[in-house]
N, C-alpha and C positions, 0 to 999 in steps of 0.2 A: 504493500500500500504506500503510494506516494503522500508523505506527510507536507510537501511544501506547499507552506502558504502564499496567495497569491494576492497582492498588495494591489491597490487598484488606480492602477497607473504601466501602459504599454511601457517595455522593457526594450531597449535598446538591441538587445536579442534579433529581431524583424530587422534589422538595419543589414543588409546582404556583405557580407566579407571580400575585402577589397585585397585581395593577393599580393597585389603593385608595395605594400608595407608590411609583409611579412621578412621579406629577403632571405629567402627559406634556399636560394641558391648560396648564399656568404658560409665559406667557410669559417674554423678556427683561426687560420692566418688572415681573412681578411678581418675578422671582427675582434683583431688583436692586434692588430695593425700598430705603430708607431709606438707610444704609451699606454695604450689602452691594455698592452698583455702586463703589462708589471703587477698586477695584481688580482688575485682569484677574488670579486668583489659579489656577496649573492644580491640575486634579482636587478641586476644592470639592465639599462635597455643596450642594445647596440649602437654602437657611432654612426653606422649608416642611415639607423633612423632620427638620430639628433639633427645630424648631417639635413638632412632631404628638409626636416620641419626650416631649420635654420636658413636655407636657402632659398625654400620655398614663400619663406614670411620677415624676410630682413632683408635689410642690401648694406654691403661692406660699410663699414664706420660705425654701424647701429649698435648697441647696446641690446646684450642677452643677457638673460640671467636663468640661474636653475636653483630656486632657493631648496629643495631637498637633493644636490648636489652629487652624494651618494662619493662613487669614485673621482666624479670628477669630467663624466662622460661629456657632457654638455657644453662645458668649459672649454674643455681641450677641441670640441670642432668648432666651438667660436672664434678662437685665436688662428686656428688654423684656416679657417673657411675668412682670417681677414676683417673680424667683428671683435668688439671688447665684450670680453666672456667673463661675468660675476657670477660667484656661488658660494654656497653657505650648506653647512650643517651643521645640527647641535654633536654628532659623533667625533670626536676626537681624530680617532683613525682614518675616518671620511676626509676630513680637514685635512691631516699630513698626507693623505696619498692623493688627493687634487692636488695640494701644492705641489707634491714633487712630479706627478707629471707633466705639469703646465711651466714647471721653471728650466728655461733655458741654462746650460752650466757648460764653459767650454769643453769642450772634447779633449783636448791635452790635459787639462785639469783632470778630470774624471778619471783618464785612465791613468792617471798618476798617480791618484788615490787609488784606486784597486791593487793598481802594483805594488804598492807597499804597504797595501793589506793582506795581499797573497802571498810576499812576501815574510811580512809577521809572522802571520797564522803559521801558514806552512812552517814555520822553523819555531816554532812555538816561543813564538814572542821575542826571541832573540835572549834566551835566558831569563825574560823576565815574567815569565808563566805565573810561578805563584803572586808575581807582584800586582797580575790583571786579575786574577782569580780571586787576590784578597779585596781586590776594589771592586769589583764583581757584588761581592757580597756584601760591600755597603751601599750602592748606587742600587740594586735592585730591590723592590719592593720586597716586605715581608708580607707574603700572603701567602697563607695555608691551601690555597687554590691553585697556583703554580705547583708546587708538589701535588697537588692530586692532579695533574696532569700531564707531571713532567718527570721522569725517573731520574735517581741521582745522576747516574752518568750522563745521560741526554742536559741535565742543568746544568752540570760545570763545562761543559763543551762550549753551550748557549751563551752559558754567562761570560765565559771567554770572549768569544765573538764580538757579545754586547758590549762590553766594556771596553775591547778596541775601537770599536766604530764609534763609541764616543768620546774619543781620544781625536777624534777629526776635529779640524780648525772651523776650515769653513761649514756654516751650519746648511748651504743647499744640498753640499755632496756629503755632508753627515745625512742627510735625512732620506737621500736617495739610497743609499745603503743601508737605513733603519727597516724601509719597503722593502729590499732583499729579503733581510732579517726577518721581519713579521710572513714575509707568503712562505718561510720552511716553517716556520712552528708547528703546524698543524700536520707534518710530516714527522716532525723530532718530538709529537704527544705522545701519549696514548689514546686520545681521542681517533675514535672509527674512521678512517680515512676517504673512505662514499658515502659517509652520512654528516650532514649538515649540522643535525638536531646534537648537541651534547651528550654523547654515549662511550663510553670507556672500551678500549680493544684490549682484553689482558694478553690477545698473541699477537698481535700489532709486530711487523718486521719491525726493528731496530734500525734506524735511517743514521749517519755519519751527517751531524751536520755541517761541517766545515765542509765536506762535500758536496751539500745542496747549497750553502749558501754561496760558495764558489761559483757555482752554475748558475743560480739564478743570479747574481750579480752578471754572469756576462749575458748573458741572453737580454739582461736592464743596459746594457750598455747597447748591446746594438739594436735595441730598440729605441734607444735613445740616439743615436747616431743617425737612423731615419727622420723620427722626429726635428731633429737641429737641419737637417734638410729643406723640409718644406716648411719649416716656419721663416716667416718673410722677415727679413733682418730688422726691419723696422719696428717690427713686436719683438725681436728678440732683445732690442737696444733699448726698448722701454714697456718692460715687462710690468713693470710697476702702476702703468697708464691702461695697458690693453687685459693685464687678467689679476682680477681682484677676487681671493677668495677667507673664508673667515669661518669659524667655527663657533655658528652664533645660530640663533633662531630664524627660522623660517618666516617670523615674523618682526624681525626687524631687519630690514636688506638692506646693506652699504651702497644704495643709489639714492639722489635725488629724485623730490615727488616731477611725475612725467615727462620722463628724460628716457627711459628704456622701450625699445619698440616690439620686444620679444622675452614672454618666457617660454622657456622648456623645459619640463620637468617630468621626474615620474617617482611619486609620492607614494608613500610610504602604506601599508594596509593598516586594519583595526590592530593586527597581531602584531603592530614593531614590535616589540618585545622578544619575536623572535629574529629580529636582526641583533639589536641587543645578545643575545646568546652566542652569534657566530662571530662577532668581533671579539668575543673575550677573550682570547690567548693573547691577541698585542695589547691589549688593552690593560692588561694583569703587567706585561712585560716592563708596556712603559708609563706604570702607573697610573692611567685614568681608571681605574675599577680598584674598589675595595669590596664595595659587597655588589652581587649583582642585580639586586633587589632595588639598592641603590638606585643602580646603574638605568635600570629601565622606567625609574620614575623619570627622566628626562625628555624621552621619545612620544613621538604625538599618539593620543588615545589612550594616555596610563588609566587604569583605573585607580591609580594613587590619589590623582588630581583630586581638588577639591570639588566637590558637591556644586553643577552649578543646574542646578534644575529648571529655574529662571532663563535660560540664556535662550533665546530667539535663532533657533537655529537655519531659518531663513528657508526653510522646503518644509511643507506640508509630508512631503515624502518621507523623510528624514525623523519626523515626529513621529510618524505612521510605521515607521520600521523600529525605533527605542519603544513604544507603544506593547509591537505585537514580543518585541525581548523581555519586557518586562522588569520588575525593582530587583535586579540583582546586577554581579557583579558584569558578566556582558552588557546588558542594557546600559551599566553604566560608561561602558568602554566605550562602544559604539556612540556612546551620547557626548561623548569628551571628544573622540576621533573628529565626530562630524564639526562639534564648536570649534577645536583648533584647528581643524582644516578652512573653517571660516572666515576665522582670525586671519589667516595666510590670505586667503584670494581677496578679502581687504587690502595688508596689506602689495598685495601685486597690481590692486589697481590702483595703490596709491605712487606706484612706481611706474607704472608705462603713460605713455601718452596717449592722446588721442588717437584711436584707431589700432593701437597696440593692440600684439595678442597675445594669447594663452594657451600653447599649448600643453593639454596636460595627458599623460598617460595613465591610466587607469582601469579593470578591472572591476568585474562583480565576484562577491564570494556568498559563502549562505553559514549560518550557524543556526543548530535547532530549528531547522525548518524553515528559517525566516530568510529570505531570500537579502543582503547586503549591496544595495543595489545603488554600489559606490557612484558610479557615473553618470547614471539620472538624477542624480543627490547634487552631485559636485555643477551639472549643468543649472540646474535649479536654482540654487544660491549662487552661482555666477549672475545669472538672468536677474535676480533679486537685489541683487547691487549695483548693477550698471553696465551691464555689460549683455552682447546680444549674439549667438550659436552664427558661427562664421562657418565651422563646417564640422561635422560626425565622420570618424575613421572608424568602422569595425575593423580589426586586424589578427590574423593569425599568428600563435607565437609560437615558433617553431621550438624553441628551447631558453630557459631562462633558469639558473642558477640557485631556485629553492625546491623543495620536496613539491611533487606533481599529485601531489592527494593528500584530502581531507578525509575527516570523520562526518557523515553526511548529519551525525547527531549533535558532535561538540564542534565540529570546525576546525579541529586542529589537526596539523599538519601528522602525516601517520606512516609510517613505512605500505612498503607496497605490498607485503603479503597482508595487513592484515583485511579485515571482510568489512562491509558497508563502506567501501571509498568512491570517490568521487573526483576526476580531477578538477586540478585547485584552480588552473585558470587558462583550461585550453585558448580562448581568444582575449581579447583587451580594447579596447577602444582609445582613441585619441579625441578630445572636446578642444577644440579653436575656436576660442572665444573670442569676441573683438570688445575694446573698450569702448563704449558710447562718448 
């Protein structure tokens, strides 16, 4: 018996699937292209759809922006596609891995620092082993959660590593090495190596990580060596002008009011919480996380947030879906999710100008029956602020970077053997909003 409730309002669903934005022909190497591969980031859109929106809705000089930022995808084809590329996230690791893909660092430089990082490491330090290994263990956090994920040997290896790389002077090619460092962790855990979700492997191989991070540091370089190609010297000469990016709220964007002619974004679901969970390894490494409970009270739709029952969440839709969830702690998620998503498309229309657009990428999901019917939601309160539907993408997603099933009961995200699943988000849409 199908239990889903059916809200009464047509669903985006009827809207015919437009193939032309799936790009279900891109492979790996293309959608890794330049900086884009430096880091395994879940639920990214791909550059070629940043790319296409950007092109399609701005003209060189214009200001973009991506206020849920993520890695940084948006940014980097703004600078590159010849537009000043801003973005923001409250994520920590969000923030240091857009900056370091979007920062130009000369090429002699760079690999002058690796060399005589390969150089170190390989010789262990040149004699001075226990003297990294003892500053190791005061530079790194004490958290009882690094040991529950990381074996003794695997940590004094790490903490090696770590405490040479921040023995680097300059802090762009420290940081570019720090992104090395964070994409092995999750090889040098115990954490399940094809699962997302936090689950411990007790036979988990044993990974060398001076090994990986050796490799992935050059595979960063010559990914970076493409990138310092096709960015146009102009933006490399005044990087500080052309990409602005900040580890701040989605609702306060480092642009003047109606000055940006484009966003591009793809925001975040009800469930951050579980991106929260997938960053934690760098995030324990390089201190932003003490507890993770914490940690996820910061991310939009906590149900930590304060009680705001009052708040006008701007769609009749939106009320009618908190409604059919009910007084508990979903309803309450769902009802935080939609107000801070609010909050945001205020502020983005306090940043574009006239005629400016929005494009946002998004998703429906369902919890307990009740259908999340994120994009008719997000169009609604656009249209209730000022703003008027420029144009509806349905789009196929051929593959995207978090667990591909639900619990058709709770929602949450579930391995694939177990029974009642659902997938999580076979298609998506794109809303292109214009500002009135």
């Amino acid at each position: 018996m199908n239990n889903t409730i059916i809200l009464e309002r047509t669903t985006f669903s009827e809207i015919p699937i437009d193939y032309t934005w799936s790009f279900s022909d891109k492979t790996i190497k293309d959608t890794s292209y330049i900086t884009h591969g430096y880091y395994t980031y879940p639920a990214k859109f791909i550059p070629q759809l940043a790319a296409r929106l950007i092109l399609e809705n701005s003209k060189e000089g214009d200001i973009v922006i991506d206020p849920f930022m993520g890695s940084g995808t948006t940014v980097v084809e703004s600078i590159v596609n010849n537009r000043i590329g801003i973005g923001t996230d409250i994520n920590e690791i969000a923030y240091l891995l857009a900056k370091v893909k979007t920062t130009p660092i000369k090429t002699s430089e760079l690999l002058q620092e690796f060399n005589n990082l390969d150089f170190d490491l390989q010789s262990r330090l040149n004699g001075q082993y226990d003297y990294f290994l003892k500053k190791a263990e005061q530079i790194l956090p004490k958290n009882e959660r690094i040991d529950y994920w990381f074996l003794p040997q695997q940590k004094e290896k790490l903490s090696i590593i770590f405490a040479r790389i921040l023995e680097i002077q300059n802090n762009d090619i420290k940081d570019f090495f720090l992104i090395a460092f964070a994409q092995i962790l999750k090889s040098c855990s115990v954490w399940l190596q094809k699962s997302v979700k936090p689950t411990r492997d007790p036979h988990k191989k044993i990974y060398e990580p001076l090994t990986l991070f050796l490799n992935q540091s050059k595979k960063m370089l010559k990914k970076h060596f493409e990138f310092d190609k096709i960015l146009n010297q102009s933006i490399k000469n005044n990087i500080d002008k052309f990409r602005i990016v900040k580890c701040s709220d989605s609702r306060n964007l480092p642009c003047e009011k109606d000055t940006a002619a484009l966003i591009v974004t793809s925001p975040p679901y009800v469930t951050s919480y579980e991106y929260a969970d997938l960053h934690q390894l760098p995030s324990l490494w390089f201190g932003y996380l003490s507890e993770l409970s914490e940690f996820r009270k910061k991310f939009i739709g906590s149900a930590y947030k304060d009680d705001r029952k009052k708040i006008d969440l701007k769609s009749s839709l939106a009320d009618k879906i908190v409604l059919q969830l009910g007084e508990n702690k979903k309803g309450k998620e769902v009802k935080n999710y939609f107000a801070d998503m609010l909050e945001s498309f205020l502020e983005m229309k306090r940043v574009l100008k006239k005629g400016g657009r929005a494009c946002i990428v998004i998703g429906n999901t369902e919890f307990n029956g009740v259908k999340i019917l994120n994009a008719e939601v997000f169009q609604e309160q656009f249209e209730n602020i000022g703003f008027k539907t420029y144009n509806i993408i349905h789009r196929e997603i051929p593959s995207k970077m978090l667990p591909s099933t639900r619990d058709t009961k709770t929602g949450q995200f579930v391995k694939v053997t177990d029974k009642n699943l659902k997938l999580a988000y076979p298609t998506e849409y794109i809303l292109i909003m214009e500002k009135l």
